[in-house]
N, C-alpha and C positions, 0 to 999 in steps of 0.2 A: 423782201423783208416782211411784207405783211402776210404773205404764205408761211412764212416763218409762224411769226407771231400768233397765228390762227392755230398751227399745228399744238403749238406749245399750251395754248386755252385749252384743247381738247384733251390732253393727254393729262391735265394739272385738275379736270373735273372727272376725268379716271380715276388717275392714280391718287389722288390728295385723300378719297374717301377710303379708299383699300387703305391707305398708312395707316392713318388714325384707326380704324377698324383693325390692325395688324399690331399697333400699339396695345391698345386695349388687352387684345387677347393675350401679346406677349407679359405685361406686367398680370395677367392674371395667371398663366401657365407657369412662368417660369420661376416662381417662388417654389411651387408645387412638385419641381417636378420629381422629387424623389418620392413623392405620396402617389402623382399618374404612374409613374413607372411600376410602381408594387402592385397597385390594383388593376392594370392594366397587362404584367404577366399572368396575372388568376383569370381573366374574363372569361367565360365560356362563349365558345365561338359558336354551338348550335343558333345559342341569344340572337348573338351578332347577324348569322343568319337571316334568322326570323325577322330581328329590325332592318335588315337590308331589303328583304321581299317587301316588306309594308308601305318600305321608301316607295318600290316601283307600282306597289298597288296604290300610293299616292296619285302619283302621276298618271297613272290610268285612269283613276276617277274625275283628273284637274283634264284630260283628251274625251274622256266622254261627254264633260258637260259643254266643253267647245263643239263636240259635234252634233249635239243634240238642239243647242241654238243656233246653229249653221242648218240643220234641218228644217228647224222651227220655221225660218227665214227661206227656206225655197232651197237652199243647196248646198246638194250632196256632194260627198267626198269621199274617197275612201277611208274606214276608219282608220286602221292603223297607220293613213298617210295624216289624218288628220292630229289623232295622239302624238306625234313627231314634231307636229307646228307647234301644238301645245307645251311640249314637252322641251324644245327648245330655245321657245318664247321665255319661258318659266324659267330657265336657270337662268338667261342673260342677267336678269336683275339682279343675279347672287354675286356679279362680278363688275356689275355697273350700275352705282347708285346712281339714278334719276327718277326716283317717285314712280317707278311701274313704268314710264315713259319706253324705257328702250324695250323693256320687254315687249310694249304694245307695240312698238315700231319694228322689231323684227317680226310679230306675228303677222301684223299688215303686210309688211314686204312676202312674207314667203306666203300668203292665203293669197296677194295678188298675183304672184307667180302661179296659181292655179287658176285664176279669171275669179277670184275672188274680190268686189271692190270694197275701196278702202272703205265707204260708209258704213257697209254691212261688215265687215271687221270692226272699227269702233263700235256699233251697235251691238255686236258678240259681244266686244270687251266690257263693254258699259253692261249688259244683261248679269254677266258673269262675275263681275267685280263688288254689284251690288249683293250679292250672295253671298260670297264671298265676305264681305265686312259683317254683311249682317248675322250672319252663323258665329264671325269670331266675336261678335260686341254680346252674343250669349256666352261663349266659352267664358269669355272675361268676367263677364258679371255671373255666372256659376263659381267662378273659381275666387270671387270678393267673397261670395255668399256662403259658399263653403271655408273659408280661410275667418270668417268673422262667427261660424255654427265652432268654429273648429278652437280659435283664442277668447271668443268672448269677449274681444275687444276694439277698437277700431287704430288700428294703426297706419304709419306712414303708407302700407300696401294698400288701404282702403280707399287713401285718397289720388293714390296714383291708378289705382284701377277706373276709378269715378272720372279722374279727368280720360284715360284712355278710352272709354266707354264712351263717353263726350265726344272726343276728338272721333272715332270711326263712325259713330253713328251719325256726327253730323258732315262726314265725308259721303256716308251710304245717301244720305238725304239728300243732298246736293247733286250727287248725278241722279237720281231721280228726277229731281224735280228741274234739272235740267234735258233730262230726258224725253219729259211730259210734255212740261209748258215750251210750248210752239216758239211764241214772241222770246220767253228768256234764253231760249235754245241761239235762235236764229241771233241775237246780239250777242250771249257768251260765244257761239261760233265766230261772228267774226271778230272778235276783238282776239281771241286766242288766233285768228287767221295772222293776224296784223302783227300780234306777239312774234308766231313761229316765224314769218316772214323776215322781223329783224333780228331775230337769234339767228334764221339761217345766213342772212346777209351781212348778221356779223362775224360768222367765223367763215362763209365759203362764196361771200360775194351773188349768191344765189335767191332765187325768191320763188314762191310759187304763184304760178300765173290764176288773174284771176277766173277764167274760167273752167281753172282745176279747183276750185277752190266751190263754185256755184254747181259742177257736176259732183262734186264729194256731200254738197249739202243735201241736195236732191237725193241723191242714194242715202244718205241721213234719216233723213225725214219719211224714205219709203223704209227701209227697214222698222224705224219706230213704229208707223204702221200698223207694218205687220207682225210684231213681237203683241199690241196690243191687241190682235185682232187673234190674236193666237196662244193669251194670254194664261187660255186653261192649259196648255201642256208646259209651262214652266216648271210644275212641282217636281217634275222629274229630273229637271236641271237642279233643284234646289235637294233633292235627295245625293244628287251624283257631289254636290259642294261639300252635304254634309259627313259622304264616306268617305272623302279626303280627307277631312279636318279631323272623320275619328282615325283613320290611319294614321294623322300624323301624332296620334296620342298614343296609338301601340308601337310605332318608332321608339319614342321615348320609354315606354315602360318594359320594350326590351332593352334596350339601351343599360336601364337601370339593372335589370336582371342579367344582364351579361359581366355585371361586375358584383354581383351577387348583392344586390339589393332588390326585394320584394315589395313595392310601396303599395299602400291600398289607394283606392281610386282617387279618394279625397285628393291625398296629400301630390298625387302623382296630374292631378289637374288644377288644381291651385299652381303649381311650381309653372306648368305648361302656357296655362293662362298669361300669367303674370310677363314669361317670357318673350311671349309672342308678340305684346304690348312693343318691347321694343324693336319686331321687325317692321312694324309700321314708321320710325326714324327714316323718311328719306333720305339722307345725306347719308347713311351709314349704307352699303351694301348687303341687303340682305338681316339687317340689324343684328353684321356680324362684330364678334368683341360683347356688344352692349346686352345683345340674347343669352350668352354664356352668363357673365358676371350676374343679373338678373335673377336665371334658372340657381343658378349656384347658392344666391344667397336663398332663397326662398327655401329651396331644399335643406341645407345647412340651419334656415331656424327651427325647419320642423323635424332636425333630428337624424337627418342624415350624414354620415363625416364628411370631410370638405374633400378629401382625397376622393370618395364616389359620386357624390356630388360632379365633380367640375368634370370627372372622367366621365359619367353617363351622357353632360350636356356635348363633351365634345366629342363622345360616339354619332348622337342624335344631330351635331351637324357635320361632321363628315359622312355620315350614309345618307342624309336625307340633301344635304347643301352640294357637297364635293362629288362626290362617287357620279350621281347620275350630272353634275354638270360638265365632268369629263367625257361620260357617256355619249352627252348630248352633240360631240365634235363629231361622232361616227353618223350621230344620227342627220344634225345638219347635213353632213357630207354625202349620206345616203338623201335625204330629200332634193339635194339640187342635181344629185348626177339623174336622178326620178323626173325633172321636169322637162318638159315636150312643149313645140312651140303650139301644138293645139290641145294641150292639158286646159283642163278648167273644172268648175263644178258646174250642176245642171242650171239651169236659170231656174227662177223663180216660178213658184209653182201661180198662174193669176188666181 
């Protein structure tokens, strides 16, 4: 019965976030859908194209910057086995809201199937993640500052950009400086030890032992290390974040031009900005439903029709969200039939 019961937990912090995200998007599509339908026979498919490439020239830049901090850190991989972790990692979250968690945790799992350890995976994730926010908490505050050059005035968008602005930056802050400080590290470690240990024991009777838990610190604390000791080849991780972030703006602006809309930059990263805001929502997968409605209204006040409007957002997530996280079943499937019992990356350079 309590097997039971566990099954039923897991499947209700699945499926309950897809509903509501599946709600959202329905009550916003399906008013619409004689305006998607019409603009959606005209698109030009070259467009379509082009934002489909940019999708995967996303993700190429989201597997570089993973292997360049696996570099940094002593070990090598081969890239395009490594672009595949990434690349895999990266969709799970579009189909299972847990705050980046499960992404992190199937990246773990498949880099430790290469003798990869889980420290130096969290110390990737945490290198990568800080970049990550911190590149989008500029989009966002670009996209206020142009949105406020642009009306002259401070509206409802101002203030919700200001708090999101808030909310990432004091997310990017926080693994830093849990990253840094030795003492705060080692107590937020284990008290998240003590966490993980009664969420696993409450849904599978399971615990992790403590001396998996003192050898995962240890590779922790060396990885930090060495990211600081190594500190000057980051910027190059920090360009590879920021060709992602701009890929996934030419996503969108072909998106917009495949249903024959031409937007100038302003208006085309104010919209993009603002959207993105809501994929930061943990509970929502992927901050799907709440990223459309968002992108739509934004575009919609500065002038675009609501029929191209909603069809460009939901180009821009079906090639950038859906396409490669189907993809992504060929590629997991190719990464495990790839693993050898003496696969691994190289150790650590002393």
């Amino acid at each position: 019965m309590k097997i039971a019961d566990s099954k039923v937990k897991r499947k209700l912090l699945i499926y309950v976030p897809v509903a509501v995200s599946l709600g959202i998007l329905f009550s916003l599509v399906y008013p619409n859908l004689g305006l998607l339908a019409g603009v959606m026979r005209d698109s030009h498919p070259l467009f379509l194209l082009a934002a489909l490439a940019f999708s995967f020239t996303s993700y190429l830049f989201m597997g570089l910057s993973l292997w360049e901090v696996l570099k940094i850190l002593g070990y090598r991989l081969p890239f395009w086995e490594t672009a595949g972790v990434s690349f895999v990692s990266t969709t799970v979250n579009y189909f299972v809201s847990s705050g980046g968690v499960s992404g992190f945790a199937t990246r773990a799992h498949l880099l430790s199937r290469r003798r990869i350890p889980y420290g130096i995976s969290v110390t990737s994730s945490v290198v990568i993640s800080v970049f990550i926010y911190l590149v989008l908490s500029v989009v966002i505050i670009e996209g206020m500052v142009l949105q406020i050059l642009r009306t002259n005035q401070f509206g409802m968008k101002f203030f919700e950009g200001v708090a999101g602005v808030l909310f990432v930056l004091a997310f990017a802050f926080a693994l830093v400086l849990l990253f840094f400080h030795h003492e705060l590290r080692s107590a937020w470690a284990r008290r998240i030890y003590h966490i993980v240990n009664h969420f696993l024991f409450f849904f599978s009777k399971k615990e992790i032992p403590e001396e998996t838990f003192l050898e995962f610190e240890s590779q922790l604390g060396a990885g930090i290390r060495t990211i600081h000791a190594r500190r000057y080849e980051l910027p190059l991780v920090l360009a590879y974040v920021c060709l992602d972030w701009i890929s996934n703006i030419f996503i969108l602006n072909f998106a917009f031009r495949a249903v024959g809309v031409n937007l100038g930059s302003t208006k085309l990263v104010i919209g993009f900005a603002f959207g993105q805001l809501m994929t930061v929502i943990p509970f929502l997968p992927g901050g799907l439903g709440a990223m459309e409605a968002a992108m739509t209204a934004v575009y919609v006040q500065a002038g675009v029709e609501l029929g191209h409007a909603l069809a460009a957002t939901l180009i821009f997530r079906f090639l950038y969200y859906l396409v490669p996280s189907l993809a992504s079943i060929f590629v997991y499937w190719a990464l495990k039939v790839s693993e050898t019992p003496d696969q691994g990356g190289e150790k650590p350079v002393p």
